[in-house]
OpenMM code with the backbone's topology and positions (N, CA, C; nanometers):
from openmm import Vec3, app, unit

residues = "UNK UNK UNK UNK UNK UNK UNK UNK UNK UNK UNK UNK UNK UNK UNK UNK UNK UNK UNK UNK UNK UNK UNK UNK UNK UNK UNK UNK UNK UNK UNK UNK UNK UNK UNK UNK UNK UNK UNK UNK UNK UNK UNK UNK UNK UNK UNK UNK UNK UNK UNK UNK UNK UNK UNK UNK UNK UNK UNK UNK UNK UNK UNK UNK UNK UNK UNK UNK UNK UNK UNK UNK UNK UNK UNK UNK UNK UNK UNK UNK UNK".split()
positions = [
    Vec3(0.2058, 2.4489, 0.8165),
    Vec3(0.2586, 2.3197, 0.7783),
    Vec3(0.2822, 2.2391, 0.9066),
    Vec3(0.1988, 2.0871, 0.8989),
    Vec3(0.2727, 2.0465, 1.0071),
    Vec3(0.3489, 1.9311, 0.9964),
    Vec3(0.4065, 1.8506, 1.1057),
    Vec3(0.5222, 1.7809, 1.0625),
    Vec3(0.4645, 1.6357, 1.1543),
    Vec3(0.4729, 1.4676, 1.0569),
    Vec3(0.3837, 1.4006, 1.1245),
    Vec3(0.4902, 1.2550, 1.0895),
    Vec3(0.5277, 1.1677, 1.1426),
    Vec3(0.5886, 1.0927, 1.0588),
    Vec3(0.7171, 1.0928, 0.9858),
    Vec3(0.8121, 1.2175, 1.0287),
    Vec3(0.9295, 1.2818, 0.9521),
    Vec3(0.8675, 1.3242, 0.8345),
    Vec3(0.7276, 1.3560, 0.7710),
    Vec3(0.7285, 1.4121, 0.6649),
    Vec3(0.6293, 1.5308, 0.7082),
    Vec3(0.6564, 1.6789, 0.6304),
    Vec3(0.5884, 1.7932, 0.5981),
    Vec3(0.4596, 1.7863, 0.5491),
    Vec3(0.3375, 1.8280, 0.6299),
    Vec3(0.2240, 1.7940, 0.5502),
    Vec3(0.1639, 1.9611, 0.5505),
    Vec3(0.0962, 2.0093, 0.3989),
    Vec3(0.1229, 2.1286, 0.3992),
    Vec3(-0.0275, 2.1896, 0.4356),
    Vec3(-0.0332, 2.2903, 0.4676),
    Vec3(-0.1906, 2.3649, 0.4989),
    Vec3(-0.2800, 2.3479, 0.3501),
    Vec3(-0.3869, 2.2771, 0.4096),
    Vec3(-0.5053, 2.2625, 0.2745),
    Vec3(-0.6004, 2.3062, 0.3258),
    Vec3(-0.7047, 2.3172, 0.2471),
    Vec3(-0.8765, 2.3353, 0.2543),
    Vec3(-0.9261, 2.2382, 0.3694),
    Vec3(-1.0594, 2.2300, 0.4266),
    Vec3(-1.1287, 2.2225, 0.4883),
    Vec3(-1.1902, 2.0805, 0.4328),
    Vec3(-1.1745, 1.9458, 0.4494),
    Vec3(-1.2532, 1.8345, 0.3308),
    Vec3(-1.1241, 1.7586, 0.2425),
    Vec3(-1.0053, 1.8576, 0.1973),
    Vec3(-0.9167, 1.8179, 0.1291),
    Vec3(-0.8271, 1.7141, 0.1822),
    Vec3(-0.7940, 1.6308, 0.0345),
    Vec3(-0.7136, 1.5249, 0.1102),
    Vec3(-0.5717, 1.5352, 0.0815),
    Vec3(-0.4701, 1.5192, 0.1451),
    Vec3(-0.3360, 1.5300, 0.0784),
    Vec3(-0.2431, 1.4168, 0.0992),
    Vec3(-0.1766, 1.3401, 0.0135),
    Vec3(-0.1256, 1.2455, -0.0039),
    Vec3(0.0350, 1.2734, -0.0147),
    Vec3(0.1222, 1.1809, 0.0481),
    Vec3(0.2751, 1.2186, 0.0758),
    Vec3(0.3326, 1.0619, 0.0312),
    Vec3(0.4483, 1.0512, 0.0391),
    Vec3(0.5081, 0.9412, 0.0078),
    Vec3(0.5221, 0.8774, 0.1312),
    Vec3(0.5305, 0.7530, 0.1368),
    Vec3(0.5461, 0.6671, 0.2946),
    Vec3(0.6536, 0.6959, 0.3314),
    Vec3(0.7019, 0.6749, 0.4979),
    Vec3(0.8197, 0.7076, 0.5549),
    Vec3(0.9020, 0.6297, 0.5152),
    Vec3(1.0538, 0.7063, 0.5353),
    Vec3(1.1686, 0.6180, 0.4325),
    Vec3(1.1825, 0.4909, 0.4751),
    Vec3(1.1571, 0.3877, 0.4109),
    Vec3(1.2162, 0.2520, 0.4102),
    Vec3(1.0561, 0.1649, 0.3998),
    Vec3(0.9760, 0.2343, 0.3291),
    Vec3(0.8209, 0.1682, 0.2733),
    Vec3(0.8301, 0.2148, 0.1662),
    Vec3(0.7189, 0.1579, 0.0667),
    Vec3(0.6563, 0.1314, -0.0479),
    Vec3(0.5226, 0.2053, -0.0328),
    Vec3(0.4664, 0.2666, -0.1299),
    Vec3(0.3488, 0.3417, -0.1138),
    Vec3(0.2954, 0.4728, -0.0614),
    Vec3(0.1999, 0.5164, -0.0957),
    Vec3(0.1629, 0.6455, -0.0100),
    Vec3(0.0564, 0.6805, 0.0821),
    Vec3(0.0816, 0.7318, 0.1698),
    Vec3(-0.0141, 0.7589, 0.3025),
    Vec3(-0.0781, 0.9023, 0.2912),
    Vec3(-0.1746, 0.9349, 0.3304),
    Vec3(-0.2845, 1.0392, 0.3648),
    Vec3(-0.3245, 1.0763, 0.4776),
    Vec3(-0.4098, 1.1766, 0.4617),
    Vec3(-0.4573, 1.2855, 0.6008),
    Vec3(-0.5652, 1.3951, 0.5101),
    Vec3(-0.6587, 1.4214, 0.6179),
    Vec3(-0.8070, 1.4277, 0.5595),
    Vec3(-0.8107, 1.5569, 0.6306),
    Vec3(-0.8364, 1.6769, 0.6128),
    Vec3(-0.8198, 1.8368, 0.6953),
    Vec3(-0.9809, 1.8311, 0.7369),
    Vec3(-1.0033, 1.8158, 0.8447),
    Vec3(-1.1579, 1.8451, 0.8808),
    Vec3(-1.1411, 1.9974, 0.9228),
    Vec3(-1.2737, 2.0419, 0.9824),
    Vec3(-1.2776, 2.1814, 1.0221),
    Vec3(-1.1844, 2.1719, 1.1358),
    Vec3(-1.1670, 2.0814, 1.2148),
    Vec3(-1.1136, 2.0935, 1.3663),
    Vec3(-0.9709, 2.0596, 1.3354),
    Vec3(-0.9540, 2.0542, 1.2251),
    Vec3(-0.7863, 1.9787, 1.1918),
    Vec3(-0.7310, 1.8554, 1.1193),
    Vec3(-0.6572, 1.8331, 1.1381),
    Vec3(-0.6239, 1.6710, 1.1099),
    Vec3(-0.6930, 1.5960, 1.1384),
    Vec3(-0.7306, 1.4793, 1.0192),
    Vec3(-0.8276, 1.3839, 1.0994),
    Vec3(-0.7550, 1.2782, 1.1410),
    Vec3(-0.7937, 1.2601, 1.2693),
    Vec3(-0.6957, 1.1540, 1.3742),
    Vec3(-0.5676, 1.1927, 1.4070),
    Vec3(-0.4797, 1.1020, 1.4879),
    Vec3(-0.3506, 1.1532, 1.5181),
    Vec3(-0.2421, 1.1626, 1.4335),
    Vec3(-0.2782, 1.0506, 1.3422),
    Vec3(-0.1721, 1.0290, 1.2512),
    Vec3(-0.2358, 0.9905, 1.0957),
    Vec3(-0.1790, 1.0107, 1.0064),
    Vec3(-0.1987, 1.0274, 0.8668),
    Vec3(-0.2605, 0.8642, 0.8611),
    Vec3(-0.3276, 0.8221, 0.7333),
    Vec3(-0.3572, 0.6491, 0.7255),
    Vec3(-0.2436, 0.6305, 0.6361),
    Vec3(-0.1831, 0.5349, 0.6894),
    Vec3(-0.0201, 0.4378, 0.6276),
    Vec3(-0.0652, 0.3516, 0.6215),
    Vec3(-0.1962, 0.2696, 0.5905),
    Vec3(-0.3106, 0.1633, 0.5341),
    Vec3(-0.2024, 0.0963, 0.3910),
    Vec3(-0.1633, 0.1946, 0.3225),
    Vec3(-0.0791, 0.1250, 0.2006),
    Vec3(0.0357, 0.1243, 0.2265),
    Vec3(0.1260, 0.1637, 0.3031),
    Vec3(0.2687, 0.1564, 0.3289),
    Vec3(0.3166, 0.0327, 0.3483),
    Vec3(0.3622, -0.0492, 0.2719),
    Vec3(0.4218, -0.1371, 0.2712),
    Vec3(0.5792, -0.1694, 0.2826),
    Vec3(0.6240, -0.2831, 0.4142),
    Vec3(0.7934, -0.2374, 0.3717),
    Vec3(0.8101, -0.3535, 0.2408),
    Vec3(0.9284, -0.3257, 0.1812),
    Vec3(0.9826, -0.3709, 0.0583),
    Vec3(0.9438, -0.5883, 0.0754),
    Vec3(1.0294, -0.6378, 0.1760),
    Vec3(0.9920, -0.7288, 0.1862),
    Vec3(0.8637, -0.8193, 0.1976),
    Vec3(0.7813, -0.7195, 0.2474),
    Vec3(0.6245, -0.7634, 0.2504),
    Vec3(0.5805, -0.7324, 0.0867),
    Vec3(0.5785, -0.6408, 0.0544),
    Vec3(0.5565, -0.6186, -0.1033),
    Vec3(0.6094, -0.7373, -0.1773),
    Vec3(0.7031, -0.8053, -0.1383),
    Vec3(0.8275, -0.8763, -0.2377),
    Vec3(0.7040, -1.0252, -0.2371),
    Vec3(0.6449, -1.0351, -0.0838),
    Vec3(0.5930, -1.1774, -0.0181),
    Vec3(0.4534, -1.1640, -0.0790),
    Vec3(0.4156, -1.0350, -0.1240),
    Vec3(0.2848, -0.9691, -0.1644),
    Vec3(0.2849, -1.0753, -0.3517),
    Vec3(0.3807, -1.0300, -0.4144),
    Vec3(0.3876, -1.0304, -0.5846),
    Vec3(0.4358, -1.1678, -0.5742),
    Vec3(0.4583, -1.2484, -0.4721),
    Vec3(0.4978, -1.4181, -0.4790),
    Vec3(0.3883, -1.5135, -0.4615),
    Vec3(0.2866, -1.4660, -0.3792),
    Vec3(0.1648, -1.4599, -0.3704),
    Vec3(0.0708, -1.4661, -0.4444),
    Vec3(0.0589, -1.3706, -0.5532),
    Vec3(0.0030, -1.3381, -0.6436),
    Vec3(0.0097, -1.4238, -0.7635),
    Vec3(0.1452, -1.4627, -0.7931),
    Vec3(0.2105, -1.5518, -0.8754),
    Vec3(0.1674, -1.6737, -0.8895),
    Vec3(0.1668, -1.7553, -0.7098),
    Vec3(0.1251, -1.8573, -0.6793),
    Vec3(-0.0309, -1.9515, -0.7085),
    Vec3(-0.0673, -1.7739, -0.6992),
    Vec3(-0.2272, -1.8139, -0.6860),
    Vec3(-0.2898, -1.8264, -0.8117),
    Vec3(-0.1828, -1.7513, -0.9361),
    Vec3(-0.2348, -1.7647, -1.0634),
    Vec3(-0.1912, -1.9437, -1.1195),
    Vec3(-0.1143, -1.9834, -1.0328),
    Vec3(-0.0999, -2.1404, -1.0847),
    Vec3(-0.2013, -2.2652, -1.1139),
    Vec3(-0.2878, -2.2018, -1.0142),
    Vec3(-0.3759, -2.3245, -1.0730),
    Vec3(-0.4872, -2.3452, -1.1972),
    Vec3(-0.4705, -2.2472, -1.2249),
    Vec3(-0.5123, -2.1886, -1.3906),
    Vec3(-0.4044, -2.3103, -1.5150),
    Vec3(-0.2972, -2.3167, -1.4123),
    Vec3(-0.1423, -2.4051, -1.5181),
    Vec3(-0.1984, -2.5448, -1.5231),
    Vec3(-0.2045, -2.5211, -1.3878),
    Vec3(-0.2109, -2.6709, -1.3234),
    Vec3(-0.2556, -2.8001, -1.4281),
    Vec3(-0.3669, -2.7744, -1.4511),
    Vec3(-0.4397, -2.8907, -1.4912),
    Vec3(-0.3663, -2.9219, -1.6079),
    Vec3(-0.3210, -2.8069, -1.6766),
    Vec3(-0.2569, -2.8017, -1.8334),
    Vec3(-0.1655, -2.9296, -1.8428),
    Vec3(-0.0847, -2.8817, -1.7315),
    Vec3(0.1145, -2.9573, -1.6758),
    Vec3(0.0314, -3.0924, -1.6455),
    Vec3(-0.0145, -3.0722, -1.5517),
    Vec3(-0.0678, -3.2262, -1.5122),
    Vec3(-0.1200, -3.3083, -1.6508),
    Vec3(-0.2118, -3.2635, -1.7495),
    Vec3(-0.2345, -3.3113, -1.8754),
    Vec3(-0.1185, -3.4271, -1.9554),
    Vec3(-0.0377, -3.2599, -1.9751),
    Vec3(0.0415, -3.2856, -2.0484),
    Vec3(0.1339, -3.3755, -1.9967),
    Vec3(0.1911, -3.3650, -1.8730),
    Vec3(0.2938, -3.4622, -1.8270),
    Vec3(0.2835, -3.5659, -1.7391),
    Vec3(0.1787, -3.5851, -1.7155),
    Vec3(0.1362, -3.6887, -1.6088),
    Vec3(0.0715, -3.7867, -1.6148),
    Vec3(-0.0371, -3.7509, -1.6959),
    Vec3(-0.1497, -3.7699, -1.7617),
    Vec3(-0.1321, -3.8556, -1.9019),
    Vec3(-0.1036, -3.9805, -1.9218),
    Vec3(-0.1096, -4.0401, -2.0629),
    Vec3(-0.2143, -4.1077, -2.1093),
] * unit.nanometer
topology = app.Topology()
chain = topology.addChain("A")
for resn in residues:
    res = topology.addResidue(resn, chain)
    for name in ("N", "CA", "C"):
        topology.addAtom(name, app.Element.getBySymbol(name[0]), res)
């Protein structure tokens, strides 16, 4: 077992991938890929680890971008006589 990130990552197969929860105070989960020679790379991929506030700026985003789908509606209806 080795230890990478404050978290336990446990002995796997050769190819196998093993997935852990992100370090405390992120969102998401990070990985590590066991090649023949070991770990692949130095450190696990935290590619999805998100902290809470970026996630928060992430789903406001998302929100925003579905507006202009509204848009034309509101503008129709209220602007528009």
């Amino acid at each position: 077992m080795a230890e990478n990130l404050g978290v336990f990552w446990p002995q796997i197969k050769v190819g196998e991938l093993v997935t852990r929860p992100c370090p405390e105070g992120k969102h998401g989960e990070m990985t590590w890929r066991c090649t023949g020679k070991g770990w692949k790379g130095k450190f696990p991929d935290t590619s999805d680890c998100v902290s809470p506030w970026l996630d928060s700026i992430d789903q406001l985003v998302r929100k925003v971008n579905r507006l202009p789908n509204v848009m034309p509606h509101v503008l129709t209806e209220y602007f528009v006589k």
